[in-house]
C-alpha positions as CSV (number, residue, x, y, z in Angstrom):
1,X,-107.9,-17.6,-76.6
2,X,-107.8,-17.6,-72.6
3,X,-107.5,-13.4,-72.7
4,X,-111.0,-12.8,-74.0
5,X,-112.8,-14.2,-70.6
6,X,-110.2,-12.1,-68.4
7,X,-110.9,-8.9,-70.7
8,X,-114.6,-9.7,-70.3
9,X,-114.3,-9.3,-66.6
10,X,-112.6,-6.0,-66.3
11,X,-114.9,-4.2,-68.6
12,X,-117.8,-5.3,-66.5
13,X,-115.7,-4.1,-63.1
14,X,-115.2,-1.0,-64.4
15,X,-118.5,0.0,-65.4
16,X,-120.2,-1.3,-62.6
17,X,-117.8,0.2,-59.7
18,X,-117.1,3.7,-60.9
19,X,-113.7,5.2,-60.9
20,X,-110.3,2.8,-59.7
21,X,-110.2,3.7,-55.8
22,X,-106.2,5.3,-54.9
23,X,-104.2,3.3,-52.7
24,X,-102.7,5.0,-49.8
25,X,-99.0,3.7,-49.6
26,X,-97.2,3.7,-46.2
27,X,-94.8,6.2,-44.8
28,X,-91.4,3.7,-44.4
29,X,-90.2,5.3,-41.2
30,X,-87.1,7.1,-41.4
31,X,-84.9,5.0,-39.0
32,X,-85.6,1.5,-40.7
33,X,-84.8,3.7,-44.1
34,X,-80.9,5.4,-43.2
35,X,-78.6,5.2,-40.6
36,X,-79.2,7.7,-37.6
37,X,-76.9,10.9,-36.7
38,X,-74.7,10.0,-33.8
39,X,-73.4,12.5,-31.3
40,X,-70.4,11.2,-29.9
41,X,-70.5,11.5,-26.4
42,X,-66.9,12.8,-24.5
43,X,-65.0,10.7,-22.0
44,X,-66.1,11.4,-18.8
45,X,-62.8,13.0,-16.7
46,X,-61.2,10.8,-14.5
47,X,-59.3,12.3,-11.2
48,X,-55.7,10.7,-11.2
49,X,-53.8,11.2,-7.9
50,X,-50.7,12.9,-8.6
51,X,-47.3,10.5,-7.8
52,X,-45.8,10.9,-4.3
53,X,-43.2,13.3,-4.4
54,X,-40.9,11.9,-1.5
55,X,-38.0,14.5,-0.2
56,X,-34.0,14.3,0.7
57,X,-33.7,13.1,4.4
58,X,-29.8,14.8,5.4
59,X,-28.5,14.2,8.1
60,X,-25.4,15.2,10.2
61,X,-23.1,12.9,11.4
62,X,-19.9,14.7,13.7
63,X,-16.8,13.1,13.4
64,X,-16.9,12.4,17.2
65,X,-19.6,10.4,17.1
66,X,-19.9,6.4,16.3
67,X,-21.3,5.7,12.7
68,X,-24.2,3.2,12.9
69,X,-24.7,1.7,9.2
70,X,-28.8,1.4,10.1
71,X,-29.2,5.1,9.6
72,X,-28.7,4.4,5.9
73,X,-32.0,2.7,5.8
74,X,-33.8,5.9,6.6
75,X,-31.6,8.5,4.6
76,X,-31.0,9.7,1.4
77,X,-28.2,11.7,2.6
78,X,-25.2,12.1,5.2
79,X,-22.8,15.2,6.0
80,X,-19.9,14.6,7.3
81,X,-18.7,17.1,9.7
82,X,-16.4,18.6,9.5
83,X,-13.2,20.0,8.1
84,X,-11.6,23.7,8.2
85,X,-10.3,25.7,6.0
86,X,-6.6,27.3,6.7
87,X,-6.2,31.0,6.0
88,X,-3.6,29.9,3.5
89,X,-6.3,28.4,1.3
90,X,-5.6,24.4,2.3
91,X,-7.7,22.1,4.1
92,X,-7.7,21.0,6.9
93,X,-9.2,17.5,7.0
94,X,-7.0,16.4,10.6
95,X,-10.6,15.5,12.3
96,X,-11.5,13.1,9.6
97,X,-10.6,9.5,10.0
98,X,-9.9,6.9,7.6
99,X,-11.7,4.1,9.3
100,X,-15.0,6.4,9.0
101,X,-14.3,7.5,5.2
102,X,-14.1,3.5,4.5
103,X,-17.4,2.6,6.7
104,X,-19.0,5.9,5.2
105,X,-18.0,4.4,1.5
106,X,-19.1,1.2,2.0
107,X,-22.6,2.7,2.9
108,X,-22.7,4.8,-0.2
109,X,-22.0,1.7,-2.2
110,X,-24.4,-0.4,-0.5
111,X,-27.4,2.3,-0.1
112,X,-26.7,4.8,-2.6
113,X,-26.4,7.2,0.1
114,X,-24.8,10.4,-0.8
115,X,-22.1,11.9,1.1
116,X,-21.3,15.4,1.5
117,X,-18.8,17.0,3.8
118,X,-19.2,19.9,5.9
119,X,-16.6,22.8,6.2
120,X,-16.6,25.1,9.3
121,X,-19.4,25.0,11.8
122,X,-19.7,26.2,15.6
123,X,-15.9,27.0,16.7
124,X,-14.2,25.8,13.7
125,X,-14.3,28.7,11.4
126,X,-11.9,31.1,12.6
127,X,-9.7,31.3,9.4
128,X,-12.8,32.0,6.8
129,X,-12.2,35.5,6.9
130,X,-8.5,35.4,6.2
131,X,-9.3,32.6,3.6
132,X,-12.0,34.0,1.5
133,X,-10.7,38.1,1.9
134,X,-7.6,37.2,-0.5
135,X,-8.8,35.9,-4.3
136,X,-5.6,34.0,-4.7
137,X,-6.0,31.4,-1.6
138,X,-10.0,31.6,-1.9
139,X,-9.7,30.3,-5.4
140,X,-7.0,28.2,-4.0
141,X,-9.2,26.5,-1.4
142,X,-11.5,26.3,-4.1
143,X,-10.0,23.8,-6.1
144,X,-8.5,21.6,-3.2
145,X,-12.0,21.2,-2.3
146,X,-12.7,20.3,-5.5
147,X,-10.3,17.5,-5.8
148,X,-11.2,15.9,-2.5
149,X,-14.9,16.2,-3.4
150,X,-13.8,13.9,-6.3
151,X,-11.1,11.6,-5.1
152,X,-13.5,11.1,-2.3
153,X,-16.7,10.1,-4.2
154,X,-18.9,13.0,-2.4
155,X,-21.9,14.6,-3.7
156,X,-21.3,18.1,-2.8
157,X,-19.8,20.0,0.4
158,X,-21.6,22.0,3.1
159,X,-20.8,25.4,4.4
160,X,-21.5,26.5,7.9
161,X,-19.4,30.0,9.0
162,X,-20.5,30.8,11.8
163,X,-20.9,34.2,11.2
164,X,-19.8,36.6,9.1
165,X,-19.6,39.6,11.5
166,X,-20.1,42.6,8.5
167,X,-20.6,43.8,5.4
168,X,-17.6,42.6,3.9
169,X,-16.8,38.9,5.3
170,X,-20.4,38.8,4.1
171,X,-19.3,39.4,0.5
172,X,-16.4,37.4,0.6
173,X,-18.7,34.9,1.7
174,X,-20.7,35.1,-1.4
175,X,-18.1,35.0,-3.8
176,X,-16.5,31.8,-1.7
177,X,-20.0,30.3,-2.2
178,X,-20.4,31.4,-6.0
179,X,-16.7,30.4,-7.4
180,X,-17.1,27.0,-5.3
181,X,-20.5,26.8,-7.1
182,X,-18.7,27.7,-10.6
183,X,-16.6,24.8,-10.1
184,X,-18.3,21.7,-8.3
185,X,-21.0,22.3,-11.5
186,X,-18.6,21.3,-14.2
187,X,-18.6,18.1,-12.4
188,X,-22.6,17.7,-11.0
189,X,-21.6,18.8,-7.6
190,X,-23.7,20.0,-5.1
191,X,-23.0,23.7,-2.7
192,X,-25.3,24.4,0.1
193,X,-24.8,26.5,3.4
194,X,-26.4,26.4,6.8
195,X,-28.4,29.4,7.9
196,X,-30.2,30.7,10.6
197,X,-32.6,33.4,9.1
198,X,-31.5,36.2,11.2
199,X,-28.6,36.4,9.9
200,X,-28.3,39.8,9.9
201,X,-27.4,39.8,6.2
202,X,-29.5,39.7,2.6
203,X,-30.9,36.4,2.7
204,X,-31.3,36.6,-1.2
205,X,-27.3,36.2,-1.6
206,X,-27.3,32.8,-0.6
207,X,-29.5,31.7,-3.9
208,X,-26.1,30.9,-5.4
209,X,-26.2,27.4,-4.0
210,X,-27.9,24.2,-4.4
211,X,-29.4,24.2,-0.6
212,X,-30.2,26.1,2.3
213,X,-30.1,23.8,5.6
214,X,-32.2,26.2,8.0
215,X,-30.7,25.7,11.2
216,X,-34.7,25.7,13.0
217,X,-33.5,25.1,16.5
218,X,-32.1,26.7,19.5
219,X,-34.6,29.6,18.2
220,X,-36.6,30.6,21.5
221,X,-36.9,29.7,24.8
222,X,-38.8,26.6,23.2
223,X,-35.9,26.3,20.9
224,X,-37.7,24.2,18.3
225,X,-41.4,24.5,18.0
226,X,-43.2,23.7,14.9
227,X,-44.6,27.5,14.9
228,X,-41.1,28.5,14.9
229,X,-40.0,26.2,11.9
230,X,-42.7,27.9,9.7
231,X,-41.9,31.0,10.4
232,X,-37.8,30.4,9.8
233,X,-39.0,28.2,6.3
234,X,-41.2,31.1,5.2
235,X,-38.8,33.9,6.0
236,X,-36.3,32.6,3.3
237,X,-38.9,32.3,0.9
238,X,-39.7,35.6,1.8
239,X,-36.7,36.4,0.6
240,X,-37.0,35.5,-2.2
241,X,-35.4,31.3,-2.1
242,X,-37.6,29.2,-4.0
243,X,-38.9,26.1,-1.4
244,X,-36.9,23.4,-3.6
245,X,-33.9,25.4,-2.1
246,X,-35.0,25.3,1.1
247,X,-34.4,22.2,3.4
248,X,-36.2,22.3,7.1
249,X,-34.0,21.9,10.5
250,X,-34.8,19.4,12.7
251,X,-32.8,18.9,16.2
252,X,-32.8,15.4,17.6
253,X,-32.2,16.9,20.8
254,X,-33.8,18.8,24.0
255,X,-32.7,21.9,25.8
256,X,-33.7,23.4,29.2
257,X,-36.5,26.4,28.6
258,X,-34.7,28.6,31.6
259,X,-31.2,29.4,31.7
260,X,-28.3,27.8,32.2
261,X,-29.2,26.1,29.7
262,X,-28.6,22.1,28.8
263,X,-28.7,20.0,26.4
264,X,-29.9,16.2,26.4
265,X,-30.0,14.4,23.1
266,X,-33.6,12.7,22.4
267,X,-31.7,9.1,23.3
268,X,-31.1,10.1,26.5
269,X,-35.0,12.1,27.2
270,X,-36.3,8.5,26.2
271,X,-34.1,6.6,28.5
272,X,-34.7,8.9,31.5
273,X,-38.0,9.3,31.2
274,X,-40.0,7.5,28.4
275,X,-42.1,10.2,27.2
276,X,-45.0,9.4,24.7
277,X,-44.9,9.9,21.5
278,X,-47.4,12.8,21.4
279,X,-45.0,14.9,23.6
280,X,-42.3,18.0,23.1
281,X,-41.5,18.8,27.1
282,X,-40.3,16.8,30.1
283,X,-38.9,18.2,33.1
284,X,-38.8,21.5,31.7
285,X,-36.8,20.2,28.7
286,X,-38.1,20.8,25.4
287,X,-37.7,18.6,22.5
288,X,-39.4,17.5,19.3
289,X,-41.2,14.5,20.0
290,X,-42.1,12.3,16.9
291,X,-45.8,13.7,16.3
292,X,-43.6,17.3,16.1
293,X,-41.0,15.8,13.8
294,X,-43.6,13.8,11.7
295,X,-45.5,17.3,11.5
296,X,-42.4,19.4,10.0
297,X,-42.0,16.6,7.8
298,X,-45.2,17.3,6.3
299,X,-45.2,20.5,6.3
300,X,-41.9,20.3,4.3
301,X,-43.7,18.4,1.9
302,X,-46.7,20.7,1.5
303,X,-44.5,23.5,0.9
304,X,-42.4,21.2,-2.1
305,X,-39.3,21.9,0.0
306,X,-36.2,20.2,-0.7
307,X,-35.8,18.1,2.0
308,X,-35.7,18.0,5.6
309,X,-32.2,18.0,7.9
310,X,-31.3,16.3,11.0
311,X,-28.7,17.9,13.4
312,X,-27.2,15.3,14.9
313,X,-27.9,11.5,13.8
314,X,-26.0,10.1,16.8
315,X,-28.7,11.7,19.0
316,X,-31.7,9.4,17.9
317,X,-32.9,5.7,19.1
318,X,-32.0,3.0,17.5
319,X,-35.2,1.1,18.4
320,X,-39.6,1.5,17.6
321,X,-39.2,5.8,19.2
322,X,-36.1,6.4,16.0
323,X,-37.0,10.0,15.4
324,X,-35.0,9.2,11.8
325,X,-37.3,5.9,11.1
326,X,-40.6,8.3,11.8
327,X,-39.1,11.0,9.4
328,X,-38.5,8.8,6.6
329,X,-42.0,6.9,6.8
330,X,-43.7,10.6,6.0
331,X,-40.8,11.4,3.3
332,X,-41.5,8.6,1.2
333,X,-45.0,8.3,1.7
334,X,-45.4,5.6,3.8
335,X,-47.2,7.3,7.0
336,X,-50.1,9.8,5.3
337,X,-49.8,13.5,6.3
């Protein structure tokens, strides 16, 4: 009974108001509706410094000099010089001292430095050409150098002839250099020669061993600038020796610039005459102070050498002006290039 008012009520609406009017619905927007496209956006790069590559510090220690155990501190490696070899294919290890093979042990041990002994150098070479011209006592002197490399604990051997004077002591040379090669690598042994790069001979041969210690020094009449290093580094590679064959000659001593000339080790410049640091020359004697030494150092690194060399160690300080201790400080990254 209620229905018949509310009926009542539209009728009268409709005919009084015309046609219903249209309602105009809003437009939901789209974003409160569906989830929007994202475009993920890429990491931004990062530059990450590449690790510090720190180089071999070798260093030469004659077997007429005193052994000072602080050298370890600043070196990865030591050579000690030096035997001979015999025409007959032995060695001759007469120069070499117990005593110094026990101290030189005893600083592997502690330091893990690695020791490498030198055969031949300046005046003690005579009987390479007789050795290494017959096959029989070259591979003879071969394997005895083998089995002192190991019943000794070294980490290679170092070969300085000093020089081949033709064609064919150069060859014999290479084959001495590639059979010892041959067999010190069924053991992870290391070969490597000192060179000066006027040899006279195909610098390219000597790629056979591990290293070449370029003998930078005694060059010129400024025996050891730094010019002069670059140009004895980049004639090898010239050659065709990759740079992590190639390890950069430093002298730790002076020597007049005019004839006759002398020789004072760096010890003895800094006790005469306390040069600074900056320096290379004193009274006409030229040297490599440690700015010089620190600068090859660098350079070695730019050029991913394989170390840098020291001829001799006994030459150096043992105090704040250690030509060694400024060395090392660049070859592990400690003083910035």
């Amino acid at each position: 009974m209620k229905l018949i008012p509310a009926l009542l009520i539209l009728v009268l609406l409709s005919s009084c108001g015309g046609s219903t009017p249209h309602l105009t619905l809003p437009v939901p927007d789209a974003t409160q509706t569906a989830f929007a496209t994202l475009t993920p956006v890429p990491p931004q790069p990062t530059s990450t410094p590449e690790p510090f590559r720190s180089i071999p510090v070798i260093g030469y220690f004659p077997d007429y000099r005193q052994l000072e155990s602080v050298w370890a501190e600043h070196l990865t490696d030591i050579i000690y010089f030096s035997a001979e070899p015999r025409a007959d294919g032995t060695l001759d290890t007469s120069r070499l001292n117990e005593a110094t093979w026990q101290a030189l042990q005893k600083i592997r041990t502690e330091n893990g430095t690695r020791l490498h002994l030198s055969i031949g150098g300046w005046e003690r070479g005579s009987d390479f050409s007789a050795m290494t011209a017959d096959e029989i006592t070259r591979h003879k002197f071969v394997n005895a150098l083998t089995e002192f490399a190991l019943s000794h604990n070294l980490a290679g051997v170092d070969f300085d002839w000093e020089f081949p004077k033709d064609e064919t002591e150069f060859k014999d040379y290479i084959l001495l250099l590639t059979e010892t090669k041959e067999s010190f690598s069924r053991y992870n042994l290391l070969v490597s020669v000192a060179l000066y790069p006027e040899l006279g001979f195909p610098l390219k041969s000597f790629a056979v061993v591990d290293r070449i210690h370029i003998m930078s020094y005694d060059r010129d009449v400024k025996h050891a600038t730094y010019e002069q290093a670059v140009a004895d580094f980049q004639a090898f590679v010239d050659a065709g020796i990759p740079p992590e064959k190639l390890v950069l000659g430093i002298p730790f001593y002076g020597r007049n610039t005019k004839p006759p000339y002398r020789v004072l080790s760096y010890a003895e410049i800094m006790r005469r005459y306390q040069p600074g640091f900056q320096l290379d020359e004193v009274d006409g004697m030229f040297y490599n102070g440690i700015e010089t030494v620190q600068r090859k150092t660098c350079y070695a690194l730019r050029e991913s050498a394989g170390g840098v060399m020291i001829w001799e160690l006994a030459h150096d300080t043992l105090d704040e002006t250690s030509l060694l201790q400024a060395i090392f400080e660049v070859s592990v990254g400690r003083k910035p290039c």
